[in-house]
N, C-alpha and C positions, 0 to 999 in steps of 0.2 A: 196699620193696626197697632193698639197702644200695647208696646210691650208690659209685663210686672216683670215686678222685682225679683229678686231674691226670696225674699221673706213671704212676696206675693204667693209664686207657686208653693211655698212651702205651707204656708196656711191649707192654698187649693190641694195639698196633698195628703194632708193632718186631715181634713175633712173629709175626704174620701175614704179613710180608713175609718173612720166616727160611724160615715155611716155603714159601712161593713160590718162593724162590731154591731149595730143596733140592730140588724135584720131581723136575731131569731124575735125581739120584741116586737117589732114592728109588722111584722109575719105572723102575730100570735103563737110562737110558740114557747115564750117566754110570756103569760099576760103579766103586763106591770099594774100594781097595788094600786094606779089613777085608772082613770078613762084613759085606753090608749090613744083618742085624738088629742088632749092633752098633754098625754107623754110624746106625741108626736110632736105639739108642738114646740113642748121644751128641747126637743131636739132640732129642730128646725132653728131655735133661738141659740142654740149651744153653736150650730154649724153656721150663723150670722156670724157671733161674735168672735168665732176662730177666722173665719176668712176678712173680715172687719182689722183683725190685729194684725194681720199680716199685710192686709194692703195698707192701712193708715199708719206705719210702721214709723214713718220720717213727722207723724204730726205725735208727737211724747202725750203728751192729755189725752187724744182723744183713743190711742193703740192700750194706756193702761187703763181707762174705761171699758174698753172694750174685753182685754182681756180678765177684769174681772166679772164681766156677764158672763164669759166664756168657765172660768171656776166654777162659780153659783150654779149655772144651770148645768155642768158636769157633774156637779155633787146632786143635782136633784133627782139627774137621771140615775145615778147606780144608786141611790138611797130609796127611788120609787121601783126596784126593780128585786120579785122576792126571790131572786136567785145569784149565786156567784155566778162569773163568768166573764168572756174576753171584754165586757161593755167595760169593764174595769179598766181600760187601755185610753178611756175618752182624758182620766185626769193623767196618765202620761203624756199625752199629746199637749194640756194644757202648760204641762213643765216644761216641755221642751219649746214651746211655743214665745213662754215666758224672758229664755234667754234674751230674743230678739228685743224685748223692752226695758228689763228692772235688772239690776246687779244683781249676778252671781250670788251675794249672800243673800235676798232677797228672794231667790228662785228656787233655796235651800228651805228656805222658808215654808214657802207656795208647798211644794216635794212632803213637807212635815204635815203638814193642814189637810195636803189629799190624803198622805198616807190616813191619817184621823177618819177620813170620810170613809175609805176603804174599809178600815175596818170597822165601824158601826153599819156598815152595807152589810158585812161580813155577817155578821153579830145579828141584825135585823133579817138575815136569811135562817136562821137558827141552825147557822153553821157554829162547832164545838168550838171554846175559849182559844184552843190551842191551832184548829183550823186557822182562824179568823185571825190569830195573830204572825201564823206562819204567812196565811196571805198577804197580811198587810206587811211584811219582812220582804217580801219577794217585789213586792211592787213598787217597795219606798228605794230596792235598791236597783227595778230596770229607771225609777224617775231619773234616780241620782246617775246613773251611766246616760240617760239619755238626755241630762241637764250640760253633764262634762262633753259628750259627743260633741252636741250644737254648740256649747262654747269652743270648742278647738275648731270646730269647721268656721264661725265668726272671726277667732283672732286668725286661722289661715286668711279668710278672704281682705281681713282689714291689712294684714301684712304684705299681698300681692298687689293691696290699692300703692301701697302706699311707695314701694318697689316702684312698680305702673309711675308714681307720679314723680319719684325722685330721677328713674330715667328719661322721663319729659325736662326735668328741668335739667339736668346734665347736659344731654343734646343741645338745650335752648343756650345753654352756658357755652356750649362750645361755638356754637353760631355765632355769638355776639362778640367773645372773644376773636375768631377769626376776621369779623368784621372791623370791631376792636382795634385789631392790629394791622387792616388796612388802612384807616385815617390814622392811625398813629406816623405809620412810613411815607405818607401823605403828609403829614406836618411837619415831618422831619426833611424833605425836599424842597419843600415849598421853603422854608428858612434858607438851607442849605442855597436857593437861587437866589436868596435875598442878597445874602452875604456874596456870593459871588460875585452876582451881579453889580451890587453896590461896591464893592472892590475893582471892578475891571472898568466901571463908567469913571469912577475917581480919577484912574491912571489915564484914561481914555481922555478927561477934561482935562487936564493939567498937561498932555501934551498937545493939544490943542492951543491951550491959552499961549502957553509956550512958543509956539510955532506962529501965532497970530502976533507974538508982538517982535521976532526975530527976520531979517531981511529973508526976500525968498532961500539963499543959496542956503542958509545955515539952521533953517527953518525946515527942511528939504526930511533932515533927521528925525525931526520929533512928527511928520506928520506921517511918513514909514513906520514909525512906532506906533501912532494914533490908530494908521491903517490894521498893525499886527492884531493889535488889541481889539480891534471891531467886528475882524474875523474871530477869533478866539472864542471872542463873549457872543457871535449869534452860534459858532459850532455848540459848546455850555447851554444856551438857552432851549435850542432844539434838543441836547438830549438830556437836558432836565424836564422839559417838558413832555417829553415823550415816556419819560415815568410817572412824572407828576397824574398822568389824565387817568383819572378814577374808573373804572373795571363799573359796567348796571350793577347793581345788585343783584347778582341767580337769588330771587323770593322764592322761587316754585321749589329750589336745591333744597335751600333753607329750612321750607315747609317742609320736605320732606324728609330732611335730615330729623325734625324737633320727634317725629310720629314712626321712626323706622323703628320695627322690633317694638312695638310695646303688647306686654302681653295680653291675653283675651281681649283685644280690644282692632276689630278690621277698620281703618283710616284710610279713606278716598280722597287725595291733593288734587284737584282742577286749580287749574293756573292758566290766565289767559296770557302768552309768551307778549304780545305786543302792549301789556297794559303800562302806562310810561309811571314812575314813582321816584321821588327825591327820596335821598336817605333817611330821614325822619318819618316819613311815611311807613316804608317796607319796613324800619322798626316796629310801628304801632302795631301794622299787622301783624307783623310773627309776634309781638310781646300779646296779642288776642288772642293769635291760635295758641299759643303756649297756654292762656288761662281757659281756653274753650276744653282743649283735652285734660287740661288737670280737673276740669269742673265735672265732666264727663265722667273718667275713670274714679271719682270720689262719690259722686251722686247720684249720677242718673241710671247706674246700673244698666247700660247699653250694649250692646254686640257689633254696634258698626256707628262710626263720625264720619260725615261726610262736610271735609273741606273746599269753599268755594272762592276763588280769587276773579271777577272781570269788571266790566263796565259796566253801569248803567247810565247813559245818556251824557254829563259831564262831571260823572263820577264814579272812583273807584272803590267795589263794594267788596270786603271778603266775609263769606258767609260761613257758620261753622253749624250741622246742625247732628243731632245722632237719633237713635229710634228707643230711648231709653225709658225711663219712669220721669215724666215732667209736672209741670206743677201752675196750675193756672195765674197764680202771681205769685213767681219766683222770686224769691229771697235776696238783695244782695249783697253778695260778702265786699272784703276788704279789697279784694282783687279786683272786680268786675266797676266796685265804684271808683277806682283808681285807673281803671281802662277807660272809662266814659270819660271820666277828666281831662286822660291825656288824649282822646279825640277829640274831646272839644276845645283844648288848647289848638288844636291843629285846624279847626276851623269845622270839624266834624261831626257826626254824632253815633252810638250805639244805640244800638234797640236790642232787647230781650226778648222771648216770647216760649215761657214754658208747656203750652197747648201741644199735646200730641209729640211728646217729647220735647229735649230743648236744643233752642236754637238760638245764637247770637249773632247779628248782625251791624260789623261797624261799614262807615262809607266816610269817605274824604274828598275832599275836590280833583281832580285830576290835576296836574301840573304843565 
């Protein structure tokens, strides 16, 4: 089941109050100044366009279209309705609703424009000058606390993404790093046998040549030397080369190094232990998973990533998929088009597929 958002349940939850508030109308015991099937149905269009703004939150055009039907038909409902009362709470909803789309100054705005509506509702109920503008005082300032609320609860959650995403790449940093600094002592041996080697053959040929152009007895010398040296330089090559031999890559450690501890966010590593990858490979992978959860914890507003590393046929696939807010044809950033690149350098390809949450799928050839 497709999860919502954020903003999703918060619309589903503004709406629910809307229609609490509308009952005593809609119950007759409030008749509004229309035909109440049409005052219904302004309310029916008021409670589209609050659940509309909250799910189409991530599409900017069509969230502030929306929420200005959701305005309009709030102002028609308390301005068709000839009594004060909690229905006056539909254009708090629409301020608070406002954060999730237009800037703060702009939502100050919205807050001024209901309060306007408030009090001519006021006013058209032949509630007294001074009623009608104590009301509309009381209301302009639950807007404005309920404007400040949802923006502090926005920049909390934009602060915990973004936390969430700096510890993904820390971990990722450190991974690479320790990786890092195993071909680095890898490069540093690998010389180190050169030089030696190429040192001990030198000494090794020149007592040879030595000894090939000297009569046996006095030749006897340099091919006991020859001998010393030949031992020496296989004992050296054995145990350079017994450092030299590169450690698989732990990818399943690594995977779960990049995903350990990030907050609100439950991460599933499947790792097939026998799947065989060269070191370029199990980079591309972990540099995916690294972009799969930073994508995740930024946008899709998810509860669970599930990471997938094995075979398919004579190829190895890792899949990264979460249960979050997905999008029928995903967007793609600077990241994602720079992951495709570096799998298709590798001989590779990525696939997308924002349906039913999102999922990214890279695959490389076996080795």
């Amino acid at each position: 089941m497709r999860r919502l958002g954020t903003e999703g349940w918060a619309g589903l939850a503004m709406l629910v109050i809307a229609v609490a508030v509308s009952m005593p109308s809609l119950l007759g015991v409030i008749e509004p100044r229309i035909a109440r099937p049409l005052w219904a149905l302004l309310l029916v269009v008021f409670l589209a366009a609050v659940f509309g703004t909250g799910a189409l939150i991530r599409r900017r055009g069509a969230a502030i279209a929306s929420l200005c039907c959701a305005l309009v038909s709030a102002w028609a409902l308390i301005l068709t309705v000839p009594a004060t009362g909690v229905l006056h709470i539909v254009v708090v909803l629409t301020t608070a609703l406002s954060v999730y789309v237009v800037p703060l100054p702009v939502t100050v705005a919205i807050a001024v424009v209901n309060t306007a509506a408030v009090l001519g509702a006021s006013l058209l109920a032949s509630s007294g000058r001074s009623e009608a503008l104590m009301l509309a005082g009381f209301y302009l300032m639950i807007q404005i606390a309920s404007a400040l609320s949802t923006a502090a609860l926005l920049r909390e959650k934009r602060l915990r993404t973004e936390l969430a995403r700096a510890h993904v790449d820390a971990r990722a940093a450190s991974v690479m790093l320790a990786e890092s600094t195993r071909t680095a002592e890898r490069l540093r041996i690998s010389r180190e046998l050169h030089d030696l080697i190429g040192h001990q053959l030198t000494v090794l040929t020149l007592n040879l040549e030595a000894a090939r152009h000297l009569d046996p007895e006095r030749a006897g010398t340099h091919v006991e030397k020859a001998d010393e040296v030949a031992r020496a330089l296989l004992r050296d090559v054995r145990s350079t080369v017994g450092e030299l031999r590169a450690e698989p890559v732990d990818l399943a450690g690594a995977l779960r190094g990049i995903v350990e501890g990030i907050p609100g966010l439950e991460v599933e590593v499947r790792v097939d232990p026998d799947v065989p990858l060269t070191e370029d490979q199990a980079l591309a992978f972990l540099r995916l998973a690294q972009e799969a959860v930073t994508n995740t914890i930024r946008h899709s507003d998810a509860g669970r990533l599930v990471i997938e590393l094995g075979r398919d046929g004579g190829d190895v696939v890792l899949e990264a998929r979460d249960d979050g807010v997905g999008s029928g044809v995903p967007r793609l950033g600077n990241g994602l088009r720079g992951m495709r690149e570096r799998f298709e350098v590798l001989g590779g390809a990525l696939t997308i597929d924002g349906r039913g949450g999102f999922r990214v799928s890279g695959r490389l050839e076996a080795p």
